[in-house]
Structures are given as structure tokens and as C-alpha cells.
C-alpha positions as CSV (number, residue, x, y, z in Angstrom):
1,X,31.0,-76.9,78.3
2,X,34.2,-78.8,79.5
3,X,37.4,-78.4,77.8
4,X,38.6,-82.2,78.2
5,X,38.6,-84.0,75.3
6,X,38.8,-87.7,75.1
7,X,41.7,-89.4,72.6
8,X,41.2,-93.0,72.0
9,X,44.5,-94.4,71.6
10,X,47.8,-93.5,72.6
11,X,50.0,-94.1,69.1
12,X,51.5,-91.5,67.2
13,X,47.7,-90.2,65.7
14,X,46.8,-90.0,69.3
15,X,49.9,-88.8,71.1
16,X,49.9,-86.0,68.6
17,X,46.2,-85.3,68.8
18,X,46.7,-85.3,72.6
19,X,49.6,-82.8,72.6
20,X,48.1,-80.3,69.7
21,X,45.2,-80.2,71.9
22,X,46.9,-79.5,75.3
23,X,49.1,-76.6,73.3
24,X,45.9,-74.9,72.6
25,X,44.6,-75.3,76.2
26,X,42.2,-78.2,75.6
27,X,42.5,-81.0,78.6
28,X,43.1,-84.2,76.9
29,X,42.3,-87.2,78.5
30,X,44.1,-90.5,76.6
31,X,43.1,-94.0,76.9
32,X,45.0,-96.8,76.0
33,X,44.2,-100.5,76.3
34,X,48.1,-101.4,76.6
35,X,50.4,-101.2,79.7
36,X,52.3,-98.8,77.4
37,X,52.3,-95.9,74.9
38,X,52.8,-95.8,71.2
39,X,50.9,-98.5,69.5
40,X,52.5,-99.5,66.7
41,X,56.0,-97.8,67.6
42,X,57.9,-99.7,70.3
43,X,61.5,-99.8,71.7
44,X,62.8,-102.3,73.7
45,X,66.5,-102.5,75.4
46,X,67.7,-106.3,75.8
47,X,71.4,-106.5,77.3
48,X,73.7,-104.3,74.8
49,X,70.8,-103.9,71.9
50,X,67.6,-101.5,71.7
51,X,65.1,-103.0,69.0
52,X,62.1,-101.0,67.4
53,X,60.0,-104.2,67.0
54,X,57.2,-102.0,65.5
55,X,57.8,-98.6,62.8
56,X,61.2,-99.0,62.7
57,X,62.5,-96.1,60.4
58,X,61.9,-92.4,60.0
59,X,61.9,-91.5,56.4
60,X,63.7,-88.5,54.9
61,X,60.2,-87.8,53.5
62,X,58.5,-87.7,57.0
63,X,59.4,-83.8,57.1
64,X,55.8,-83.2,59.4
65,X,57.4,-86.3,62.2
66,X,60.7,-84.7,62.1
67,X,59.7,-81.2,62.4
68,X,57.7,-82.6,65.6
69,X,60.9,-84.4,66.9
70,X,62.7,-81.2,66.9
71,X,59.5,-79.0,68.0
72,X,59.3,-81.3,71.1
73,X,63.2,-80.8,71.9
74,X,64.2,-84.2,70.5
75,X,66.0,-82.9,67.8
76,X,69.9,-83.3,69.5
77,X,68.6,-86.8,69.7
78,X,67.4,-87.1,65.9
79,X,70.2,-89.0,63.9
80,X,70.2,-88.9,59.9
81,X,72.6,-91.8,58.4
82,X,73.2,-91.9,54.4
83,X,72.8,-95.2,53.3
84,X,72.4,-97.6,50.5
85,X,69.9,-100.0,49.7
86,X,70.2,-103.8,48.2
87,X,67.9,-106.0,46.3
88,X,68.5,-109.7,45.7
89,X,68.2,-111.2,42.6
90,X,68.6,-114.8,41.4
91,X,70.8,-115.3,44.9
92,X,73.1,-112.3,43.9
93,X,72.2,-109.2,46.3
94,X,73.0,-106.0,44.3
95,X,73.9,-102.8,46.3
96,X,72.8,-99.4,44.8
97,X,74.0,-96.5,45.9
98,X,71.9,-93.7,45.9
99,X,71.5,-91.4,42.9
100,X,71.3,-91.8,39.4
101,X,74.1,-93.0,38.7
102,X,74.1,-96.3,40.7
103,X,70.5,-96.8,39.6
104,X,71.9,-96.8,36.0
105,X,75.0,-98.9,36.4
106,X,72.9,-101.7,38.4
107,X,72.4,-105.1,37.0
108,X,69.6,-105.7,39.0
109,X,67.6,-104.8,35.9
110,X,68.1,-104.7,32.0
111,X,69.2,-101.8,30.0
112,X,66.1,-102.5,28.4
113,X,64.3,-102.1,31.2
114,X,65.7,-99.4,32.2
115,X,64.4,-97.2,29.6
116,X,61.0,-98.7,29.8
117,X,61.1,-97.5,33.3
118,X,61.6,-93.4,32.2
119,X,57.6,-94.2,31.2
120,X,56.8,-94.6,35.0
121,X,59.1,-91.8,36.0
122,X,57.4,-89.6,33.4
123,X,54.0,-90.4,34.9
124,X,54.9,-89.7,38.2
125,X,56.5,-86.7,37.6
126,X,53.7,-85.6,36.4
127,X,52.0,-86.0,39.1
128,X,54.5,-85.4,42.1
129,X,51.8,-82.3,43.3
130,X,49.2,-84.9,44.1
131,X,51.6,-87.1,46.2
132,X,51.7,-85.1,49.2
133,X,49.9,-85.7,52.5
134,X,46.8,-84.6,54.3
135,X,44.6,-84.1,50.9
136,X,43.6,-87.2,48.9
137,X,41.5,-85.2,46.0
138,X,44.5,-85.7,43.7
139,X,45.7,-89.1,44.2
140,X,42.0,-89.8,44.1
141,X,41.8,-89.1,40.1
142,X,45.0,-91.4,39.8
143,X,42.9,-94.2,41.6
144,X,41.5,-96.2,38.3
145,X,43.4,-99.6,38.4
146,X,45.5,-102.2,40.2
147,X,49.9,-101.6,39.8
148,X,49.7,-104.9,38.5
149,X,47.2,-103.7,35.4
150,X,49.1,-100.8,34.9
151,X,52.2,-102.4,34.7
152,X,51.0,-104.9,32.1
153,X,49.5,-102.4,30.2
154,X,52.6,-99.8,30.1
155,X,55.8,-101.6,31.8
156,X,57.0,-105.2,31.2
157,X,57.1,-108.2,33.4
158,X,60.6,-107.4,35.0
159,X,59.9,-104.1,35.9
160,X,56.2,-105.7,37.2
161,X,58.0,-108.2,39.6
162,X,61.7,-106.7,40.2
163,X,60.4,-102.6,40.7
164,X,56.9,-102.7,41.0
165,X,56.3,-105.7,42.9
166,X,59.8,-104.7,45.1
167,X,58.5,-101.4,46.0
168,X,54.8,-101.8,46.9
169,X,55.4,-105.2,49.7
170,X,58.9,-103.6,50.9
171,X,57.2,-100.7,51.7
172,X,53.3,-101.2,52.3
173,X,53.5,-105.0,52.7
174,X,50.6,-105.1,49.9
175,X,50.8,-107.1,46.3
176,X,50.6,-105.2,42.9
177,X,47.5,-107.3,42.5
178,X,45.6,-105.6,45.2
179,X,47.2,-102.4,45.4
180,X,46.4,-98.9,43.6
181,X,48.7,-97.4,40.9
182,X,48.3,-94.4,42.7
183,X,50.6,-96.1,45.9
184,X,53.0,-96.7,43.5
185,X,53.4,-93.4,42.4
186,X,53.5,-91.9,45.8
187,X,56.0,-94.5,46.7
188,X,58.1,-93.4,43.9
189,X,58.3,-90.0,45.4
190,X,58.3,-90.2,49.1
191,X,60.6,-93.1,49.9
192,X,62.8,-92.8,47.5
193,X,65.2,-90.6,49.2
194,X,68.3,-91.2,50.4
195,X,69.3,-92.6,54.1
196,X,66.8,-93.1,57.1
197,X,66.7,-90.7,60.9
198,X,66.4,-92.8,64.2
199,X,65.9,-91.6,67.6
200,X,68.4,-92.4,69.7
201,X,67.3,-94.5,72.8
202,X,64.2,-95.9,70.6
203,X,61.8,-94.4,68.2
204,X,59.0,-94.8,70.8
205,X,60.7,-91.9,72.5
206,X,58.5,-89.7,70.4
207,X,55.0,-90.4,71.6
208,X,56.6,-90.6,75.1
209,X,58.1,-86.8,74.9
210,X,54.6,-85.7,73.0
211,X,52.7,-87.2,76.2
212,X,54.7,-86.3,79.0
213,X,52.8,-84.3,81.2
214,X,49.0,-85.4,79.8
215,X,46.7,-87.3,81.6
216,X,47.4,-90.7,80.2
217,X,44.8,-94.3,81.2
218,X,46.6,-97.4,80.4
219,X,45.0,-100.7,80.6
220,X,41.7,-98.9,79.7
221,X,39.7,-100.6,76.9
222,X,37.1,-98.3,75.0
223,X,33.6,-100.1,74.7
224,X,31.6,-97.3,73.0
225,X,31.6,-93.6,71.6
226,X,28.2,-91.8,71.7
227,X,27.5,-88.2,69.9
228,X,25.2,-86.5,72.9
229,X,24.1,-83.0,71.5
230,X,27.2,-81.2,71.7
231,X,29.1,-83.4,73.4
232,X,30.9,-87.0,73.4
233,X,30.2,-89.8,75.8
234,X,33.2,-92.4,76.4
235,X,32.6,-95.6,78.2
236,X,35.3,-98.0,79.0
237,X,34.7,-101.5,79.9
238,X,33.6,-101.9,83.5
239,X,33.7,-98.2,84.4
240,X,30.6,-96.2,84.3
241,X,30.0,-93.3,81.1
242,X,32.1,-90.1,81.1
243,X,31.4,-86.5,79.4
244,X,33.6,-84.5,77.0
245,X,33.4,-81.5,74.9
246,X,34.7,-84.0,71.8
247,X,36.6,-87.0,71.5
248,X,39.1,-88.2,68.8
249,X,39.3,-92.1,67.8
250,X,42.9,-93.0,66.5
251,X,42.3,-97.0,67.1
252,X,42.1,-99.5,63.9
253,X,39.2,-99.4,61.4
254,X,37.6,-102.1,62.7
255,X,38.4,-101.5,66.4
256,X,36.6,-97.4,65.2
257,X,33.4,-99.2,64.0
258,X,32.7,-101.4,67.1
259,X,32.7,-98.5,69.7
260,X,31.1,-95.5,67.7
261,X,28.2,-97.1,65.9
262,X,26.8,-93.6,65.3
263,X,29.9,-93.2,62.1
264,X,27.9,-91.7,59.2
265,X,27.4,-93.7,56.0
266,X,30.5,-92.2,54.3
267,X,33.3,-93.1,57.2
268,X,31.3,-96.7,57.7
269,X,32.0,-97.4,53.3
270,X,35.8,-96.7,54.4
271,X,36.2,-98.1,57.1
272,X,34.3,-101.2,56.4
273,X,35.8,-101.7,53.2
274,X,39.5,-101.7,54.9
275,X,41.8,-104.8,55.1
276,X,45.2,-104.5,56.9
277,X,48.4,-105.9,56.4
278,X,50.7,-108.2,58.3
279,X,54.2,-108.4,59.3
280,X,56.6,-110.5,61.5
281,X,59.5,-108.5,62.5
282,X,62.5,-111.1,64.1
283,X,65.2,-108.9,65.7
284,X,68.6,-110.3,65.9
285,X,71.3,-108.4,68.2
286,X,74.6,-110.2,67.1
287,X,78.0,-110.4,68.4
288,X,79.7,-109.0,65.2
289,X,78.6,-106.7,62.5
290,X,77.8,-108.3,59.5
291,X,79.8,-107.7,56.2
292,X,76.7,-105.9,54.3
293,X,77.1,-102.5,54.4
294,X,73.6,-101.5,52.9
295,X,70.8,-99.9,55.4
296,X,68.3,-102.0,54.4
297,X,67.5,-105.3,51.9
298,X,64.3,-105.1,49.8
299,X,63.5,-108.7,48.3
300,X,61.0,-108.9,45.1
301,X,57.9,-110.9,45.8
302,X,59.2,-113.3,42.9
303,X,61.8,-114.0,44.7
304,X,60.6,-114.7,48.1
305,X,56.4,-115.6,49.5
306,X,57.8,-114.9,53.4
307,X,61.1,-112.8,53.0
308,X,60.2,-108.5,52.9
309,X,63.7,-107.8,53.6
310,X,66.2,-107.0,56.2
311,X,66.8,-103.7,58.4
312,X,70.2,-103.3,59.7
313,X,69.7,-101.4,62.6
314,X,73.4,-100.7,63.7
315,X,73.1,-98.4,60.3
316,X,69.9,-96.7,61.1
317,X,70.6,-94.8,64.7
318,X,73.4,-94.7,66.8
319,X,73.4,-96.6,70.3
320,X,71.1,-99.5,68.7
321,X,74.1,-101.9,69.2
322,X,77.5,-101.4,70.5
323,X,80.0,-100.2,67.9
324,X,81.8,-103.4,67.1
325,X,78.6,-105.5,67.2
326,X,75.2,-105.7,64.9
327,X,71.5,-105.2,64.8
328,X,69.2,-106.7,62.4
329,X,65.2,-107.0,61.5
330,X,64.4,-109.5,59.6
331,X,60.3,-108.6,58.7
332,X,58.5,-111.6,57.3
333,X,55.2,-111.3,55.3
334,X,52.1,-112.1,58.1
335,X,50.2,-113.2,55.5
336,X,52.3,-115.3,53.4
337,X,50.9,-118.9,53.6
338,X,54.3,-120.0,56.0
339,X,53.1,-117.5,58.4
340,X,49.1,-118.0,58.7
341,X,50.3,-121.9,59.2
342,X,52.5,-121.1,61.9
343,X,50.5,-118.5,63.4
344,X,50.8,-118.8,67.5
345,X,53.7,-121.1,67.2
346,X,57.5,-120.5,69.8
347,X,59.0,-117.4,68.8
348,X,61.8,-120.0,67.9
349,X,60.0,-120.9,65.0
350,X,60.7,-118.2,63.3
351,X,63.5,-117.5,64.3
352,X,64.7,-120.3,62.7
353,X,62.9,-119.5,59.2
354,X,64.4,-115.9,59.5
355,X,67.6,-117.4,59.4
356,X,67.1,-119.6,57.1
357,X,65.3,-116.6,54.8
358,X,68.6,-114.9,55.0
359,X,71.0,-117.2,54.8
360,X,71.6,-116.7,51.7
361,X,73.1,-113.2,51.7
362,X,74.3,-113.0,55.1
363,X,75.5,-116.5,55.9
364,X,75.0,-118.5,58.8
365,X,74.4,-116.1,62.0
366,X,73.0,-118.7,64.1
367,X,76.1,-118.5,66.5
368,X,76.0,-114.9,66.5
369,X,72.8,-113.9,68.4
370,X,73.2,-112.7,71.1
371,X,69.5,-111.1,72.0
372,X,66.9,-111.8,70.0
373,X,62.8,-110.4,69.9
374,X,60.0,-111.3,67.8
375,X,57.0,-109.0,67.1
376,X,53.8,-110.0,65.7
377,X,51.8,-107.7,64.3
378,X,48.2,-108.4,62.6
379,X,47.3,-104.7,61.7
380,X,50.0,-102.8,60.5
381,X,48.7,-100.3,57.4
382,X,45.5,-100.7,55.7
383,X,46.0,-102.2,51.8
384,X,45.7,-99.3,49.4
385,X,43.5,-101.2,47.5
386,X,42.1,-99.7,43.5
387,X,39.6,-97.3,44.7
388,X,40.8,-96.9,48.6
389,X,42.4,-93.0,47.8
390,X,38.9,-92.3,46.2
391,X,36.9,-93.2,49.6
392,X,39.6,-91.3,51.7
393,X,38.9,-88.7,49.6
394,X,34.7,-88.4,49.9
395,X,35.5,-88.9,53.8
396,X,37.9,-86.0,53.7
397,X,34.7,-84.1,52.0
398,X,32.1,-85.4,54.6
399,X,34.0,-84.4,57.9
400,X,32.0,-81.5,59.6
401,X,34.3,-79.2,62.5
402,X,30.9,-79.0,64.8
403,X,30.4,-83.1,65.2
404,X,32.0,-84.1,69.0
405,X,33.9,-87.5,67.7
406,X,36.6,-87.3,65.3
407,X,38.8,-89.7,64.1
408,X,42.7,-90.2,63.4
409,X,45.1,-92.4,62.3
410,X,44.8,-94.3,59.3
411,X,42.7,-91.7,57.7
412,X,45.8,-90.2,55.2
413,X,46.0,-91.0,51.9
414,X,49.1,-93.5,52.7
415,X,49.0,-94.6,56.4
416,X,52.8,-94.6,58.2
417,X,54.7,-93.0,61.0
418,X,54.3,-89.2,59.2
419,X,50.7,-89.6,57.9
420,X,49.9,-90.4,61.2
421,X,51.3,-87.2,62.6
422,X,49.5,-85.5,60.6
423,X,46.2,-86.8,61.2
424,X,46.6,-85.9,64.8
425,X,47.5,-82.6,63.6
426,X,44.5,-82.1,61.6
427,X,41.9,-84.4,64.2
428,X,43.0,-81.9,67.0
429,X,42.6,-78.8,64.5
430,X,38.8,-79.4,64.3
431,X,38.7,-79.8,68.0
432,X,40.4,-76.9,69.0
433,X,38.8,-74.8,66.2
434,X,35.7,-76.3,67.3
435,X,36.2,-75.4,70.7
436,X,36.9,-71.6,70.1
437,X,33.7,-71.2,68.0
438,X,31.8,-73.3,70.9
439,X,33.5,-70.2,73.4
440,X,32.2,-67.7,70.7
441,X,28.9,-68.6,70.8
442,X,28.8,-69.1,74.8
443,X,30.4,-65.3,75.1
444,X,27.8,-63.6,72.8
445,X,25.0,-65.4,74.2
446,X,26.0,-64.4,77.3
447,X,25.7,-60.8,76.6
């Protein structure tokens, strides 16, 4: 049997399938239906400015991504900024440094509410052992109601639209209505720590670096996935069937269900059952820096249908914009009722809503852009809806090392940039342990 092994998609699942695989002396073989790597990651330079219009920020949490940064020898080029976060309330934006005591001295919520919140603390705590990556068993026994429900039923409405509600669109672009308690707890521990890493030159230096060298197809659209005895049959639209010893599918759900219509009954209740969220990110490269020191603004869905909230760049990485001028991402909710309306409309559109979304806290910056670029992006992470961690979890128990066609990407218990790494990590594991025990049966039966 061959040792090539087909990766569908070339994003951060795929380019660190494709690289695991090619360490262990597998021959991967990518395809990618872009002119370009990275999927959902994406760097762009525009005169003085490099925008990430896609994942824009490495976590402190994402210890798996950075520990592949440095494996890959990006590390020299892996910055780590200490920075403060602000939240907007009633047209006041508060600043909160990090730690406990700037989340105690904060107005941004009651005293009263403020003890009410050592409840949620408490619970998560408790629970900080399940909130890991890779394994969904544990989450899966948190996974019995909505954040919404469990916030009426143990917090209080400000902590509901302020915290709650705050946390699970700023981060996951999902309401509390729709979303599992069990993303809020994980939340809680994963994101909350201080500052953000960048790469310098542009984040999608990484699945650049982790593909260098492979055999890469751009412009190649997958059409179907076939399980053939021991082996996986890729076809690509006008091109003609090729062979591998496995192949690894790292696209979207519903992209994943088109072209392998062999996915067992488990993987099909997943998949099918999986909505994703959307997100307009407008970058704006401006001639000064604007007067807000914090890394990022987080606004409440009470407070704003369209506005997420506001990245500075300049903050995040150096070399993002020169040193006396700014960076900014304003991301805007793709499925607020302003954007499905104007869906397919100028760029200049909403542009002019970002500005207008921010203006404000950061006051009129029409006269300051300089560049600008707007992404659309109508899959970005699936909604961790009640129930979702327990279906990740019975796929996690159905997945057999000897079938050919695996899968990657939003398969983690909380998709992202790091959960993604690791699903390539653990996709290619299969394969390659699959392919030594194929080997181990070939050499005995050859004796």
C-alpha cells in the first residue's frame, strides 16, 4: 500500500495534519479550493499595515498552537503583549486591568453582582479538569441546558446580559439562548488570561511554515471521498479518481457531508446537526493611534445587535502598523439582522456602519483611514448549542484507527485556532498509527 495520504483542506486542521504526517514519513498530498493557504487564518500587507482579516489572535490558552509556532522555528517571531480589556456600558467604556483586583474595583458591574458571580466561579472551578482540549467526555456531563437557563436559574439578569451574554458572542459569536453552559464554563477558563501572542509578518505565517516543503493543490475543489477496502479514493472536480492509503477531511461540516456520503450514522447526527456562526471583520489602518489603550473592546449583546467589539491590532503584534500610527478590527455580528439585509452590498457599506458602531468610544476616525479591508466570513465556528459537547463526545467514542477517511477541524470540543491544531494532531495520529500497523501486517505476512 502507498504512503500518500490525502488532506482535504489546507487551514490550520489540515496544515497540521499534513505536517504531523510528513514528520512520520507519510506523503501528504493537500488540496485546497483557494488560490491560497490557511482557510480561515489570513494576512494581508496594504501600504504600511498587515491585517489578519480571519483568526486574528493567539490566546495565552492556545499552549498546543504556540508550542507548534516554536516547534516549527517561528518562535523568534512569536510576540506575547500584556494587555487590558474594555467593555462598554450605557456609552461609558470601562477598562479592566487584568487580575483580581481591577475585576473588583470595576463599575462595569454591581457589588451585588459581583458576589452573585463567586456562584459561577465556584461551578467552574469545579470543573476546570473537564475544560481542556482533545476529550469531550467531561464537558459532555456539563451539557444539560442553554447559559441563558442557567443564568436565570442561578445568576441574575446583569450578570445574564453584561458577563454571560459578553463572554459567549465576544468570543464564539453565539447567544446565551442557543449556547451550552458548558461554553461558558470553558470560556471562563481558557480566555480569561491575560494579553494575546501575534506572529509577526501575519498569523497565516503558521500554516505557511507547517506546509513548506509538502505537496500543496490550490484551486482544487474536492467532489467526493470514497472508503475502497483499505484505501481512500479522492476525486476533484474535472480530474479523474486518485488512490491513497487514508485521507483526512478538515473542510466545514456541511462541505464534509457532501463529498463523503459513506460518514457513519454517528458523525452524520453531528455534523448535520451543526450551524455556524458569522462575522464581519472591517480593518481600519489609521494615520494616528487612537487614545484607547485596551487590546481589545468586548460589547454586551444588550448593548449592541451588530457591534462584537474592536481589536486593536497595533497592541496585538509588533510590525502590524508603524509605530506612531494604528490598527483596528472592528468585527460585526454576520447574522445580526443589519448584516443579512446588507449581505453582498460595497464594502463601503460597512465601513460606514463600523464607524458609526464605534463612534462612540473612539470618536470620529473617518479622516484617519488610511487602508482599509473587509472580510466576510459565513462559517466561522460551529454554535455550541445545549447538547452539541454530548455528540462530540459519542463521535469521539465511534472513531475507529483502521477506517481510510478521517476527519479534522471542527471536531474539538470548542472549535478555534488551538482546537484546530489539535485535531490535526490527533487526525494524523490515527493515520500514522494506522499506517505502522498496515506495515506490520504486510512484514509478517510476508514471511
Amino acid at each position: 500500500m502507498s504512503d500518500r495520504v490525502a488532506i482535504v483542506g489546507a487551514g490550520i486542521a489540515g496544515a497540521t495534519a499534513a505536517y504531523r504526517a510528513a514528520e512520520a514519513g507519510l506523503q501528504p498530498v493537500v488540496f485546497e479550493r483557494l488560490d491560497r493557504v490557511g482557510g480561515r487564518i489570513n494576512s494581508i500587507r496594504k501600504g504600511d499595515f498587515v491585517f489578519d482579516p480571519g483568526a486574528s489572535v493567539f490566546l495565552p490558552s492556545y499552549s498546543h498552537a504556540v508550542e507548534l509556532i516554536k516547534e516549527i522555528g517561528l518562535g523568534a517571531d512569536l510576540s506575547h503583549t500584556t494587555a487590558n480589556a474594555a467593555f462598554p456600558r450605557n456609552g461609558q467604556l470601562h477598562e479592566i486591568p487584568y487580575g483580581l483586583r481591577g475585576i473588583l474595583s470595576t463599575k462595569y458591574i454591581s457589588t451585588a453582582s459581583k458576589l452573585k458571580a463567586l456562584k459561577l466561579g465556584i461551578f467552574m472551578l469545579r470543573n476546570q479538569k473537564h475544560l481542556g482540549y482533545g476529550d469531550s467526555s467531561g464537558i459532555a456531563a456539563l451539557d444539560t441546558e442553554s447559559v441563558a437557563d442557567y443564568c436565570s436559574r442561578e445568576l441574575n439578569d446583569e450578570l445574564h446580559e453584561y458577563v454571560a451574554g459578553m463572554m459567549v458572542r465576544g468570543t464564539w459569536l453565539s447567544s446565551t439562548a442557543e449556547s451550552s453552559v458548558g461554553l461558558l464554563l470553558w470560556t471562563l477558563k481558557n480566555v480569561g488570561a491575560p494579553g494575546l501572542h501575534g506572529i509577526r509578518g501575519g498569523n497565516v505565517r503558521l500554516p505557511q511554515k507547517l506546509l513548506e516543503g509538502l505537496e500543496v493543490r490550490l484551486g482544487q475543489t474536492v467532489t467526493n471521498v470514497t472508503a475502497d477496502g483499505d484505501e481512500a479514493v479522492v476525486t476533484c472536480e474535472g480530474s479523474d479518481p486518485e488512490r491513497f492509503s487514508a485521507c483526512i477531511i478538515t473542510t466545514p461540516a456541511d462541505q464534509a457531508v457532501a463529498m463523503y456520503p459513506q460518514m457513519s450514522a454517528v458523525q452524520r447526527k453531528l455534523y448535520d446537526g451543526i450551524a455556524y456562526s458569522a462575522l464581519v471583520n472591517v480593518s481600519l489602518g489609521l494615520a494616528t493611534r487612537p487614545q484607547i489603550p485596551a487590546a481589545y473592546v468586548l460589547v454586551a449583546p444588550c448593548e449592541s445587535d451588530e457591534l462584537i467589539g474592536v481589536i486593536a491590532d497595533h497592541v496585538k503584534a509588533p510590525g502590524r502598523a508603524p509605530d506612531h500610527k494604528g490598527l483596528i478590527t472592528i468585527t460585526i455580528d454576520g447574522r445580526s439582522a443589519w448584516a443579512q439585509q446588507h449581505d453582498g452590498e460595497p464594502d463601503q457599506v460597512f465601513i460606514d456602519k463600523a464607524l458609526e458602531l464605534i463612534r462612540p468610544y473612539y470618536g470620529d476616525l473617518r479622516d484617519q483611514i488610511e487602508e482599509h479591508n473587509v472580510a466576510r466570513w459565513p462559517q466561522v465556528v460551529p454554535v455550541n448549542a445545549t447538547g452539541y459537547f454530548k455528540r462530540i463526545a459519542a463521535y469521539e467514542q465511534s472513531i475507529n484507527d483502521r477506517d481510510p477517511v478521517h476527519f479534522a477541524g471542527d471536531l474539538d470540543p470548542v472549535a478555534g485556532l488551538n482546537a484546530a491544531c489539535v485535531s490535526g494532531d490527533k487526525a494524523a495520529a490515527r493515520v500514522v498509527r494506522r499506517a505502522a500497523n498496515t506495515r506490520r501486517r504486510t512484514t509478517v505476512g510476508a514471511r
